[in-house]
gemmi code that builds the backbone of each chain (N, CA, C; Angstrom):
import gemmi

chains = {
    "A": [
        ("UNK", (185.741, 73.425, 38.448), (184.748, 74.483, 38.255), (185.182, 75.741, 39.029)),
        ("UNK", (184.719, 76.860, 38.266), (185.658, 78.102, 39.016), (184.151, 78.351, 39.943)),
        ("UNK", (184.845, 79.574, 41.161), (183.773, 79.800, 42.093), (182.612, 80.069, 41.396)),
        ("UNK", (182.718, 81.019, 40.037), (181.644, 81.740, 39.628), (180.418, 80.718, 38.930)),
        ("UNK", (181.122, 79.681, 38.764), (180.233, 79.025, 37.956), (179.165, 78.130, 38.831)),
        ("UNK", (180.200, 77.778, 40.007), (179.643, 76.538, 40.987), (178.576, 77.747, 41.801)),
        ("UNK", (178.742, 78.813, 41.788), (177.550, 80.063, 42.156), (176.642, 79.944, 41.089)),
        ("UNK", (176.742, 80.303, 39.892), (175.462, 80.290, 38.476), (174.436, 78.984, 38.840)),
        ("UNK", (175.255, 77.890, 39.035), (174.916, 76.802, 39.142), (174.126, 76.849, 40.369)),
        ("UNK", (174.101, 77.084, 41.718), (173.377, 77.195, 42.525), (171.931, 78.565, 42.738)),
        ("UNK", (172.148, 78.873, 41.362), (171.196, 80.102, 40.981), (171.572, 81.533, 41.741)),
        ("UNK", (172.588, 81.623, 42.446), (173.347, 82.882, 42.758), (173.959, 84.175, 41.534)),
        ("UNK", (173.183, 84.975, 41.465), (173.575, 85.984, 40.282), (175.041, 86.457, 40.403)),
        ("UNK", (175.570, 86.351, 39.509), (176.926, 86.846, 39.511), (177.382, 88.620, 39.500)),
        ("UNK", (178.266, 89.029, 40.315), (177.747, 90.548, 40.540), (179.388, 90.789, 39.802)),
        ("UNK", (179.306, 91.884, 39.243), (180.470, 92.196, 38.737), (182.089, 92.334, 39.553)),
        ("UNK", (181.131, 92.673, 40.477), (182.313, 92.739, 41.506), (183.274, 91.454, 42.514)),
        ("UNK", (182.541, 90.252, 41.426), (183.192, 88.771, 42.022), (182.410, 88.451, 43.215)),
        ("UNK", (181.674, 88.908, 43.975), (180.729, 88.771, 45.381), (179.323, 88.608, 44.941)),
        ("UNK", (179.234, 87.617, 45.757), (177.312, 87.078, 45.276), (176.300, 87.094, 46.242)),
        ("UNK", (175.607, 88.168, 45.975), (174.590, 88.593, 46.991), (173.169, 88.527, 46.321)),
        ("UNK", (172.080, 87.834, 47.080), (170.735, 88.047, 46.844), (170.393, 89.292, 46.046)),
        ("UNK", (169.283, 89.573, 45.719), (168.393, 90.661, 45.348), (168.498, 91.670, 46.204)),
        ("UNK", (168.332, 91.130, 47.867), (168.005, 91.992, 49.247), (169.647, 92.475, 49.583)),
        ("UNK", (170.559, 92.103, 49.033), (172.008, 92.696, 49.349), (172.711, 91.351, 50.360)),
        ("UNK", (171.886, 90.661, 50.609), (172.509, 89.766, 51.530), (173.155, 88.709, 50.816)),
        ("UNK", (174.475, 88.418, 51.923), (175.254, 87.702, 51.215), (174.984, 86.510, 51.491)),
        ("UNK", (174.824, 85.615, 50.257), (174.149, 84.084, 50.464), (175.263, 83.083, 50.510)),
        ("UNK", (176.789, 83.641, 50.424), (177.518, 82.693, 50.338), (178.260, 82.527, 52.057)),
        ("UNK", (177.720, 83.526, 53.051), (178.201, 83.603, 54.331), (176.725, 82.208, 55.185)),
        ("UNK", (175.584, 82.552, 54.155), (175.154, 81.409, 55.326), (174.568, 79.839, 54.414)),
        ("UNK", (175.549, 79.548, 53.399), (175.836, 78.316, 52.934), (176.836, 77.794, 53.360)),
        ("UNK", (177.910, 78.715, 53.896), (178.802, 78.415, 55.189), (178.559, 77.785, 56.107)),
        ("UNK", (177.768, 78.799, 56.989), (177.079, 78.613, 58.226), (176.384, 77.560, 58.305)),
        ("UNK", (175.259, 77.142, 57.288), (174.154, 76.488, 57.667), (175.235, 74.599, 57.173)),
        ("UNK", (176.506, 74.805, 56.691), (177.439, 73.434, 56.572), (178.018, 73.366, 58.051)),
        ("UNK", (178.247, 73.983, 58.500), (178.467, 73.901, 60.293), (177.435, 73.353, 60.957)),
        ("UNK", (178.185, 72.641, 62.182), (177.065, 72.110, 63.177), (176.429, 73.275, 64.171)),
        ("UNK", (175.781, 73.352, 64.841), (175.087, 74.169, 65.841), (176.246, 74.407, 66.857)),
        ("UNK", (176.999, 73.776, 67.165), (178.142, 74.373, 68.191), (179.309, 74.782, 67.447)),
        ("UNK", (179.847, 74.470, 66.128), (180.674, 75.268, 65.285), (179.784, 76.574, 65.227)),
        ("UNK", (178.959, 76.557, 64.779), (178.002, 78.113, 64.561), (178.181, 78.882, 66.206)),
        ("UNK", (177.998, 78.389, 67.016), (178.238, 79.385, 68.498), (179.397, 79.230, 68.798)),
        ("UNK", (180.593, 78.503, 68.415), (181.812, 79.043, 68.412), (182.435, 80.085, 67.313)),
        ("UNK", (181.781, 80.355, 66.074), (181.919, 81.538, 65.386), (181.429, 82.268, 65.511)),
        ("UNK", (180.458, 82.554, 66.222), (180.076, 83.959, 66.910), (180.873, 84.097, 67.897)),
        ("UNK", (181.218, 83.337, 68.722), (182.379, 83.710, 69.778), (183.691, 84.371, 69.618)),
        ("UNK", (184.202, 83.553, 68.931), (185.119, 83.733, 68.204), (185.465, 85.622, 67.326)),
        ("UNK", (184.237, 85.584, 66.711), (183.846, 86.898, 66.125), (183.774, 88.189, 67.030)),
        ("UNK", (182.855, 88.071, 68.087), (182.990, 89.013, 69.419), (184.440, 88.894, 69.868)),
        ("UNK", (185.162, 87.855, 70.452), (186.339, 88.004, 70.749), (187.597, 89.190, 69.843)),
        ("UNK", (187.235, 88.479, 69.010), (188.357, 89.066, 67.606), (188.164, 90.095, 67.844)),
        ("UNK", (186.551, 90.841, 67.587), (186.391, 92.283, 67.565), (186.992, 93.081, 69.048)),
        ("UNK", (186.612, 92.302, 70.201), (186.917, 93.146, 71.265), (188.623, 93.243, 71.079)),
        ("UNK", (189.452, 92.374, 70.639), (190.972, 92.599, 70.493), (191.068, 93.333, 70.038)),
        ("UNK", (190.218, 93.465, 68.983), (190.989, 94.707, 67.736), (190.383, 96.362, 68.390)),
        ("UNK", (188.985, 96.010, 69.160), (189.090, 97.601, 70.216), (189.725, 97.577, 70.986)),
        ("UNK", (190.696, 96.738, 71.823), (191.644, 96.680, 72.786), (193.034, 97.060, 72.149)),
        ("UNK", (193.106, 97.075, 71.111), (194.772, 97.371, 70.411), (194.484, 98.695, 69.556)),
        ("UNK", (193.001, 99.044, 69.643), (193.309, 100.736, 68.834), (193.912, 101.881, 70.047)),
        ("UNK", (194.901, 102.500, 69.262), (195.434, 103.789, 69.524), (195.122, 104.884, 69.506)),
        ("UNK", (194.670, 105.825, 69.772), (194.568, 107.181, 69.282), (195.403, 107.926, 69.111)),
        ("UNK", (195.724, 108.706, 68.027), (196.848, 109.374, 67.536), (196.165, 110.677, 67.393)),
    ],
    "B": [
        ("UNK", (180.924, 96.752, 86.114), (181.128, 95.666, 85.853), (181.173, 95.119, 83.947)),
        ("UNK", (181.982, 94.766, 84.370), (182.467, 94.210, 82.782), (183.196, 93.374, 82.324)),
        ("UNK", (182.601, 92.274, 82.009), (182.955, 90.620, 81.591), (184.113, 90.604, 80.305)),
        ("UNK", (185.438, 90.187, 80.375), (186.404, 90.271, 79.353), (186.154, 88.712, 78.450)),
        ("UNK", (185.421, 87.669, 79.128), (184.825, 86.653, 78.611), (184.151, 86.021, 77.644)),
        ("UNK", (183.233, 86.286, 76.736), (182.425, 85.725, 76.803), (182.626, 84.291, 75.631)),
        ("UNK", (181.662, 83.376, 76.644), (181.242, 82.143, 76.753), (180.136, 81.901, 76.810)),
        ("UNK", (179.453, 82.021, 75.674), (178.001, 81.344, 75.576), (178.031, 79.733, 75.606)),
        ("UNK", (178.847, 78.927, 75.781), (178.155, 77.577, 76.126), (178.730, 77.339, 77.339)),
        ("UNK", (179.219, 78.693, 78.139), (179.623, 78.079, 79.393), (178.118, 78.526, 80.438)),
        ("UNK", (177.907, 79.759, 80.084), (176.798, 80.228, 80.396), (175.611, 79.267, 80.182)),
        ("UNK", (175.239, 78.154, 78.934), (174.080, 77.687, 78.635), (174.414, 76.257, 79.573)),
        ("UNK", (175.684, 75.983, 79.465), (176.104, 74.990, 80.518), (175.453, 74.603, 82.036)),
        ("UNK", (175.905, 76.488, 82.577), (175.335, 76.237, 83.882), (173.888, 76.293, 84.114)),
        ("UNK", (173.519, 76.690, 83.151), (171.698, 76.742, 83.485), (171.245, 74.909, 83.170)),
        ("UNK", (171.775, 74.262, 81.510), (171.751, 73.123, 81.678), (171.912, 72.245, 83.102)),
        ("UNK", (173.154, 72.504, 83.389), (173.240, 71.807, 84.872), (172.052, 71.805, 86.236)),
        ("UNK", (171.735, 72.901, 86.353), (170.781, 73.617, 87.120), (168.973, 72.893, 86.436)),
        ("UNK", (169.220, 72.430, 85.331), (167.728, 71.879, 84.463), (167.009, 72.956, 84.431)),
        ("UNK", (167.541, 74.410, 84.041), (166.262, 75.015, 83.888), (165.634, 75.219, 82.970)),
        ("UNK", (164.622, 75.242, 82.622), (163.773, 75.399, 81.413), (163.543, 76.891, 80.572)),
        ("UNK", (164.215, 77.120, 79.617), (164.290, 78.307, 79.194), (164.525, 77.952, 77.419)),
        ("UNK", (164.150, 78.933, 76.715), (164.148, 78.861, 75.172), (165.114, 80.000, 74.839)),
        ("UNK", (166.208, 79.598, 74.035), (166.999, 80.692, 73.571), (165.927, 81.438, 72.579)),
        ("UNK", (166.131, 82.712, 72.608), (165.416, 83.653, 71.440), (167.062, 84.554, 71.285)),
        ("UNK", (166.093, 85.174, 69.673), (166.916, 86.037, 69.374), (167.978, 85.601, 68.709)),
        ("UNK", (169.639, 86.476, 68.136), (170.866, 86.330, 67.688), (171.059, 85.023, 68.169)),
        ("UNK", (171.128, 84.430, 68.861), (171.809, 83.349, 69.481), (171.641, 82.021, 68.831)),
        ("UNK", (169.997, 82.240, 69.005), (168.816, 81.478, 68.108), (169.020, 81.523, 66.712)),
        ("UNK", (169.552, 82.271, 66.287), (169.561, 82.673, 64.992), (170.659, 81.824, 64.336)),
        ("UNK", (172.024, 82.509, 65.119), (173.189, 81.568, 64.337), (172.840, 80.473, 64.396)),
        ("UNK", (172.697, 79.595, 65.608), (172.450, 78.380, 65.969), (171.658, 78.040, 64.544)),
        ("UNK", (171.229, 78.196, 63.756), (170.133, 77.956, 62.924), (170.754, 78.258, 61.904)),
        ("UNK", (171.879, 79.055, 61.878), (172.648, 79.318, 60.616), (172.656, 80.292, 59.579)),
        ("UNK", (172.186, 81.334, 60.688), (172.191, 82.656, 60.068), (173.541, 83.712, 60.480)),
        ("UNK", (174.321, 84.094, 59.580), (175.627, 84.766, 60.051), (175.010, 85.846, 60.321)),
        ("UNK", (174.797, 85.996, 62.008), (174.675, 87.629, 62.374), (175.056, 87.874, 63.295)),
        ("UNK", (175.495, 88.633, 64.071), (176.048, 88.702, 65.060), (175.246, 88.863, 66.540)),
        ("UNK", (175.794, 89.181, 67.602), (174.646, 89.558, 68.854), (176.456, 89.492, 69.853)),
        ("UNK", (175.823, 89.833, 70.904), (176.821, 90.729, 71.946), (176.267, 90.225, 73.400)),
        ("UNK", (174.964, 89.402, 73.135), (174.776, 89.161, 74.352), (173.707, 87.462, 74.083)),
        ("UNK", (173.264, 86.907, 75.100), (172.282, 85.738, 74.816), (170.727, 85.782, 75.368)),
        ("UNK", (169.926, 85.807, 74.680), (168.550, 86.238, 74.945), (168.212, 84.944, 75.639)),
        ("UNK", (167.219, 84.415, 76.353), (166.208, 83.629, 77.190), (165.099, 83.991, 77.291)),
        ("UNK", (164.137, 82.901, 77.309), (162.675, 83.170, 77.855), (162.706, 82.203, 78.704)),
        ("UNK", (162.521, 82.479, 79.934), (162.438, 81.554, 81.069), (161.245, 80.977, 81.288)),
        ("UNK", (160.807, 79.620, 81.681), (159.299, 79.376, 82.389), (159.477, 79.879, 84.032)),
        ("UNK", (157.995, 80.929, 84.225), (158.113, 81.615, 85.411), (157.313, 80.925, 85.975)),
        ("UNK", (157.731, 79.473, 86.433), (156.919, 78.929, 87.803), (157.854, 79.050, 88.890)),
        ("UNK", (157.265, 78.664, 90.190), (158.554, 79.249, 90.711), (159.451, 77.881, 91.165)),
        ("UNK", (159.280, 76.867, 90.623), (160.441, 75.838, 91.142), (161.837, 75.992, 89.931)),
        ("UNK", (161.159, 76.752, 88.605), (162.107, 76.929, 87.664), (162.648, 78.310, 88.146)),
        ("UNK", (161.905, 79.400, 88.968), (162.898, 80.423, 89.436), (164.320, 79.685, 90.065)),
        ("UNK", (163.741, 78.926, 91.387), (164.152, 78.353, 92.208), (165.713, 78.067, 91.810)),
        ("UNK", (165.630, 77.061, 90.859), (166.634, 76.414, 89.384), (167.480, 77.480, 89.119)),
        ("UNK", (166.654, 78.618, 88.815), (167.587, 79.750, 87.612), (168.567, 80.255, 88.475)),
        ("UNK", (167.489, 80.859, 90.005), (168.511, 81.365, 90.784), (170.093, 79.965, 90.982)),
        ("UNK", (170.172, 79.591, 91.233), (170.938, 78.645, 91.910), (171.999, 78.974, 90.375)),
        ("UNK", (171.188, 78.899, 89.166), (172.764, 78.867, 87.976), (173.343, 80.211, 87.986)),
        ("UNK", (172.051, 81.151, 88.217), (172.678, 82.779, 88.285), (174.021, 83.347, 89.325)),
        ("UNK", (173.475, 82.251, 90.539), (174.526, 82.235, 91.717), (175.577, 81.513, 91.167)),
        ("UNK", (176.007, 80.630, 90.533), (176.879, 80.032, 89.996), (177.538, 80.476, 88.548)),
        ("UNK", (177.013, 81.514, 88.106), (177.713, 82.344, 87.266), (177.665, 83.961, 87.446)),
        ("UNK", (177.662, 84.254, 88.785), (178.052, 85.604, 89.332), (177.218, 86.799, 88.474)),
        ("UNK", (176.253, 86.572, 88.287), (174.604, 87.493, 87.528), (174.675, 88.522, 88.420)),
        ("UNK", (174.880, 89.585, 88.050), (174.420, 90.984, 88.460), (173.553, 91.811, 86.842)),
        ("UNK", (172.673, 92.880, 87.811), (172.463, 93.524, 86.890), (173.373, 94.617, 86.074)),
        ("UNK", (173.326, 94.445, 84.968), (174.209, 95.241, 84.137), (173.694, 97.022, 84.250)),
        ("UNK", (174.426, 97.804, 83.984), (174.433, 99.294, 83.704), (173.825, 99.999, 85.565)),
        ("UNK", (174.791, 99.316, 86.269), (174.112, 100.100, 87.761), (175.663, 100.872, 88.124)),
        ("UNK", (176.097, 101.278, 87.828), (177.447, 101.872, 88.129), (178.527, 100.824, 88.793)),
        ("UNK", (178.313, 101.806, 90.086), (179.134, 100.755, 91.691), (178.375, 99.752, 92.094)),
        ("UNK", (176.450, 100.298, 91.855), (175.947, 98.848, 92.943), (176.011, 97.923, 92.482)),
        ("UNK", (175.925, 96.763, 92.978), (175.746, 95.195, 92.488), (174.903, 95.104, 92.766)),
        ("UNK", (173.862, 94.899, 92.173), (172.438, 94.477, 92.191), (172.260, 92.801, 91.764)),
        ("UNK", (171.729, 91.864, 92.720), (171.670, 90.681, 92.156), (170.350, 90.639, 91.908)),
        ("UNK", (169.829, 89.716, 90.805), (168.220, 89.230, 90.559), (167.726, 88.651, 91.583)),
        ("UNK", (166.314, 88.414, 92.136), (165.623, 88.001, 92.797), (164.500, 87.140, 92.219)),
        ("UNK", (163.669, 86.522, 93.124), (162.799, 85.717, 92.346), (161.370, 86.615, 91.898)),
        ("UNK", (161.905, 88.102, 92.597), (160.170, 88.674, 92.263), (161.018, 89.514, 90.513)),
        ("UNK", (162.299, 89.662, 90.206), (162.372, 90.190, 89.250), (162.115, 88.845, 88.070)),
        ("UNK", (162.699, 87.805, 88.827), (162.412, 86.825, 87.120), (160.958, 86.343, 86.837)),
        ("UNK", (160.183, 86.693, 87.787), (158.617, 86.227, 88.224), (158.201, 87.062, 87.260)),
        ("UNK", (158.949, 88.195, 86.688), (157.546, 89.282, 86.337), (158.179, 89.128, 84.613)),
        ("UNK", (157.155, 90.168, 84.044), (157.311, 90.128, 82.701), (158.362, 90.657, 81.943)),
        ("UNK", (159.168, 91.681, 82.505), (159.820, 92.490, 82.261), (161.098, 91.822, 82.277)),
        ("UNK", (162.212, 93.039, 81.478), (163.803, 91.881, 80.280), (164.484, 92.186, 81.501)),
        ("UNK", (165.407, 91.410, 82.149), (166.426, 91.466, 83.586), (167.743, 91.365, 82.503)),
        ("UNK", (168.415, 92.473, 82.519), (169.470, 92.627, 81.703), (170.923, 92.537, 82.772)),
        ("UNK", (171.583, 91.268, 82.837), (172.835, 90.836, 83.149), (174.137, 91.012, 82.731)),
        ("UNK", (174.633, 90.761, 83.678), (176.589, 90.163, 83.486), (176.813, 89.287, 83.864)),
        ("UNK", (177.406, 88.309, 83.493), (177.844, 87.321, 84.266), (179.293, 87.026, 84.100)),
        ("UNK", (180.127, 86.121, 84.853), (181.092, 85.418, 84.291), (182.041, 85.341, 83.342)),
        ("UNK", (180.558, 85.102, 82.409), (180.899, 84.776, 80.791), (179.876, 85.308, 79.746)),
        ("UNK", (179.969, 86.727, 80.661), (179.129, 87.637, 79.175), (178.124, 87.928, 79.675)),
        ("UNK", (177.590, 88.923, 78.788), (176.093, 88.989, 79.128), (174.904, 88.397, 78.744)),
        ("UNK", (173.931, 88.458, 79.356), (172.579, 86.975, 79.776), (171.510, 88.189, 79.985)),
        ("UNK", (170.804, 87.711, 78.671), (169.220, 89.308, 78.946), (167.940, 88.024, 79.030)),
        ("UNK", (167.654, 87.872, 80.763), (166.464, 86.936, 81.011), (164.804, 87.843, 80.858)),
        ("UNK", (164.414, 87.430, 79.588), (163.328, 87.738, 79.023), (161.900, 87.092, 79.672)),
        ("UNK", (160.703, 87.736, 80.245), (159.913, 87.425, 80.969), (158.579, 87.270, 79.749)),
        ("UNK", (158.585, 87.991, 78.739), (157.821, 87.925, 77.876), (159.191, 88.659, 76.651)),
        ("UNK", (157.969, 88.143, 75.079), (159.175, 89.083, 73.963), (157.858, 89.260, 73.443)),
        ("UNK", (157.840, 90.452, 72.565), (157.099, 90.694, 71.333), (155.984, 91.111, 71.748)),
        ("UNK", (154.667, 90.762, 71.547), (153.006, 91.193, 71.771), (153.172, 89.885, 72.918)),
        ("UNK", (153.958, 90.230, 74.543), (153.628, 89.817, 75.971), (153.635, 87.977, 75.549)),
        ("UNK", (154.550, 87.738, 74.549), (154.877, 86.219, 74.352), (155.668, 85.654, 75.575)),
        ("UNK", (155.017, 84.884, 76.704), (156.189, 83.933, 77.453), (155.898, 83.089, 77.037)),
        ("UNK", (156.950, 82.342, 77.552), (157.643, 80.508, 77.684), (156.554, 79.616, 77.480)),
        ("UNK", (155.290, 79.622, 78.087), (154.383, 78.655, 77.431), (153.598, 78.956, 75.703)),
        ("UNK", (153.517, 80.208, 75.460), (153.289, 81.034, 74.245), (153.874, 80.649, 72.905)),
        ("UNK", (155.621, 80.253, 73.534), (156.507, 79.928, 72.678), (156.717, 78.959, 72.240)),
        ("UNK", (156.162, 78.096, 73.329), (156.976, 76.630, 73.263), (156.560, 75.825, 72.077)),
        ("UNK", (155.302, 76.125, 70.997), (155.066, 75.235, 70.025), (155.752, 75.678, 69.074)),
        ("UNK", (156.744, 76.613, 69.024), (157.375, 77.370, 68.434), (158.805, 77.134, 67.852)),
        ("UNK", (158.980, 76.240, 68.884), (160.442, 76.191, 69.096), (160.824, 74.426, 68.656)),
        ("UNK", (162.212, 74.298, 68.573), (162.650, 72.819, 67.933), (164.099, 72.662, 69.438)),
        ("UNK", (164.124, 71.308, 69.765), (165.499, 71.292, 70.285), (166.793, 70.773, 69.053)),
        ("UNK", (167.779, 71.371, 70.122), (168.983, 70.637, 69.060), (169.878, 70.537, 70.199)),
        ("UNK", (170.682, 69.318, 69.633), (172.157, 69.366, 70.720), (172.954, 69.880, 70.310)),
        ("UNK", (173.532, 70.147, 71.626), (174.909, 71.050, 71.154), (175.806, 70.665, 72.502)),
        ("UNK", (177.185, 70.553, 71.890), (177.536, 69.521, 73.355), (177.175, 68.194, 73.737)),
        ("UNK", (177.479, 68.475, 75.310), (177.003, 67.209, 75.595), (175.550, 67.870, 76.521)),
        ("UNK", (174.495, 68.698, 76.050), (173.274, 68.929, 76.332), (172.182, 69.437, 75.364)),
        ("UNK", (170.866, 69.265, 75.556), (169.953, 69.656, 74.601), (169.519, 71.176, 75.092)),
        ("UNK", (169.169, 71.833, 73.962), (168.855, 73.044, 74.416), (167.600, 73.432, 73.787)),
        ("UNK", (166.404, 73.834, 74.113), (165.024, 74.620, 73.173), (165.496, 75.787, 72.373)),
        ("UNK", (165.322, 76.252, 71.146), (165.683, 76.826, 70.325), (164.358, 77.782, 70.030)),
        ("UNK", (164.014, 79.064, 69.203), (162.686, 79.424, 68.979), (162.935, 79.716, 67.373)),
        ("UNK", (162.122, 79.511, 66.336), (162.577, 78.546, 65.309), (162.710, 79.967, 64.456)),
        ("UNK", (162.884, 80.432, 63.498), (163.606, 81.581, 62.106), (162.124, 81.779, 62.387)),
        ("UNK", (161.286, 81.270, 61.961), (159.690, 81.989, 61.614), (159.162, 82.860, 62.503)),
        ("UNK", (159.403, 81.980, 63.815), (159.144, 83.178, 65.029), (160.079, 84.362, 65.057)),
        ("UNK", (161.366, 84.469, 65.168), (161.771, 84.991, 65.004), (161.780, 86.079, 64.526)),
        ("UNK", (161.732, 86.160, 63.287), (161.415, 87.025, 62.063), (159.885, 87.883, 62.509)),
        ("UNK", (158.601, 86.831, 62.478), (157.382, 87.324, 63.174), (157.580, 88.578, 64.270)),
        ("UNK", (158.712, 88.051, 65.445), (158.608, 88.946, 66.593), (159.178, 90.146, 66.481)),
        ("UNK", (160.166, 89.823, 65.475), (160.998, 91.229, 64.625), (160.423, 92.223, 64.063)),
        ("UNK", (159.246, 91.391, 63.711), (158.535, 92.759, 62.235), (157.237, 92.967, 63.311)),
        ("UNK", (156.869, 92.579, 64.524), (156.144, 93.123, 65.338), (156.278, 94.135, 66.181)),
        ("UNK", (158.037, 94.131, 66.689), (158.608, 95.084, 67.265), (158.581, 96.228, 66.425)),
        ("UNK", (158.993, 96.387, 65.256), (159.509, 97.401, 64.315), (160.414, 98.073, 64.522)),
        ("UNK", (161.309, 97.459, 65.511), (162.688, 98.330, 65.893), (163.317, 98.246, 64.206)),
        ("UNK", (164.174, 99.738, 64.457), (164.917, 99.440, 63.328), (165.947, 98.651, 63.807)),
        ("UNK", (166.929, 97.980, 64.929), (167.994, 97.405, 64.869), (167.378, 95.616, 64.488)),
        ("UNK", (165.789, 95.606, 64.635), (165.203, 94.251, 64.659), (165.229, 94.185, 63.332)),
        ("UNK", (164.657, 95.124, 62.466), (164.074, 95.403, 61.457), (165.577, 95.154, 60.378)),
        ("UNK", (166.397, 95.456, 60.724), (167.753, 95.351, 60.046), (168.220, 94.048, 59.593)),
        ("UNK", (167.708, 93.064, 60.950), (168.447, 91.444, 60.212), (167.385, 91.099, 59.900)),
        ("UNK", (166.329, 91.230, 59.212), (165.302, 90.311, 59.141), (165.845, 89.433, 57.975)),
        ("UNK", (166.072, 90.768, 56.465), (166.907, 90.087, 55.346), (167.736, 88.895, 55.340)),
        ("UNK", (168.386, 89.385, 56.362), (169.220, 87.588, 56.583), (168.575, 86.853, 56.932)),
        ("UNK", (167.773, 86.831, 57.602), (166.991, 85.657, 58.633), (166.174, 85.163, 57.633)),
        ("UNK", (165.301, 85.983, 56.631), (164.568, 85.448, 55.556), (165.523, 84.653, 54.864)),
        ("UNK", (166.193, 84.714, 54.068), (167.549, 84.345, 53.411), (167.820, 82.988, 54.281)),
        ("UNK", (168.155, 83.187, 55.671), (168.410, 81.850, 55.500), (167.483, 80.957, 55.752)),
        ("UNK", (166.138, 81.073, 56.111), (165.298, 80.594, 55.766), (164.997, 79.504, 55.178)),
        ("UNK", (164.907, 80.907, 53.724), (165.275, 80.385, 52.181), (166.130, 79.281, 52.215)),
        ("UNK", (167.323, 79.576, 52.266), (168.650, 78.505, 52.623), (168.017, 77.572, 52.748)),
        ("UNK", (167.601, 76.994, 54.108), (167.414, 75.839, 54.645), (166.251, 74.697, 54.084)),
        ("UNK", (165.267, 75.781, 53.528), (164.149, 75.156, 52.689), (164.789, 74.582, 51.213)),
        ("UNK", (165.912, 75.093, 50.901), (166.423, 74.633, 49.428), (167.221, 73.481, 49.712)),
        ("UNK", (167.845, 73.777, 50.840), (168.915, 72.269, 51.583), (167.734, 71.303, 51.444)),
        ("UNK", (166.684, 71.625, 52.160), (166.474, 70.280, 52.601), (165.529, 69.812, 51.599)),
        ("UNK", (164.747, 70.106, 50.505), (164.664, 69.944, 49.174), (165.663, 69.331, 48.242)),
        ("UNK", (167.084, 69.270, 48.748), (167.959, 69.097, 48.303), (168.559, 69.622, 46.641)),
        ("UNK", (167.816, 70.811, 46.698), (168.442, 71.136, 45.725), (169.947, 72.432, 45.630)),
    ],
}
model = gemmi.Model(1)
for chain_id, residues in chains.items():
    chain = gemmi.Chain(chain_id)
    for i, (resn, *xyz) in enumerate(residues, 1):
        res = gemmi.Residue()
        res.name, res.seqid = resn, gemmi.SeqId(i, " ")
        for name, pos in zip(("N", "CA", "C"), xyz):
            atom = gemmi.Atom()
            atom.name, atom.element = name, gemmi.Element(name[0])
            atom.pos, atom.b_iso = gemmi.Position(*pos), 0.0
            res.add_atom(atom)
        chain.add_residue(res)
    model.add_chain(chain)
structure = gemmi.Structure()
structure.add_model(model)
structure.setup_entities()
């Protein structure tokens, strides 16, 4: 089954742009993710996420 | 002062160790629950009796708690700042720690507590304050940065009510 369908199938509207977001813009396929994680996978991806971000403000340059 | 760290289960660790009684609120609360949003710091509502000050101090001392945004001074918490109602905004260690005395319309720790679900994580249990509250204390504030995740938080909500329906 291709992504789009196994989305139809879970009643996720298909957006032209291949990305499946609610009515409200929110993306429902980031917390069918989330909510398949345990409670300490979930606070190690927020960690994880802050970390990443502070690297990537630690390696910008100004030119 | 400024933490290159952060470690939210090292931080929830040492208060675990210490037994103090506190309810995560907020972002923290949120993912934990399985909402992708982010947060930068870990919210608490502490119980303000004072043998649980007693407790807090001892983990605060053990994860080097100063107050955040004082320039040069180091300001450490005391038991008359966690006693009172007002947000004690930290650094520690391993990130920053905002110990909440009340949230929302003057909600503390006993206010909350029918509110909330535990879950483990690790090898400790932690009080959680559940999406409904959440959301509630959000659209009471009317901040716009509150006001911004609610969408998700409804959503996953939603989510979780369709999981466990199993459909």
């Amino acid at each position: 089954m291709v992504p789009e369908d196994a989305h139809r199938e879970q009643g996720i509207p298909p957006r032209r742009n291949g990305f499946h977001y609610a009515e409200d813009g929110v993306d429902v396929t980031l917390i069918r993710w989330m909510l398949s994680l345990t409670p300490t996978e979930r606070l190690q991806v927020l960690q994880q996420n802050i970390q990443s971000l502070r690297r990537l403000i630690d390696a910008i340059e100004f030119i | 002062m400024q933490s290159n760290s952060f470690d939210f289960l090292a931080i929830l660790r040492a208060l675990a160790k210490h037994e103090v009684e506190f309810i995560i609120v907020g972002g923290v609360s949120a993912v934990l629950q399985g909402a992708p949003v982010s947060t930068f710091d870990i919210d608490l509502v502490h119980l303000r009796d004072p043998e649980n000050i007693h407790r807090l101090l001892a983990a605060l001392g053990e994860l080097d708690a100063t107050f955040r945004g004082m320039g040069d001074r180091v300001l450490r918490p005391d038991p008359a700042h966690l006693s009172s109602s007002g947000h004690q905004l930290l650094m520690t260690r391993h990130g920053p720690l905002d110990l909440l005395g009340t949230i929302g319309t003057a909600r503390g720790y006993e206010e909350l507590l029918p509110h909330t679900m535990e879950i483990r994580i690790a090898e400790f249990t932690l009080r959680i304050l559940d999406l409904e509250t959440i959301i509630e204390i959000k659209e009471e504030l009317g901040h716009d940065k509150d006001r911004a995740s609610i969408p998700v938080l409804r959503r996953t909500l939603e989510e979780i009510s369709r999981k466990s329906k199993g459909e």
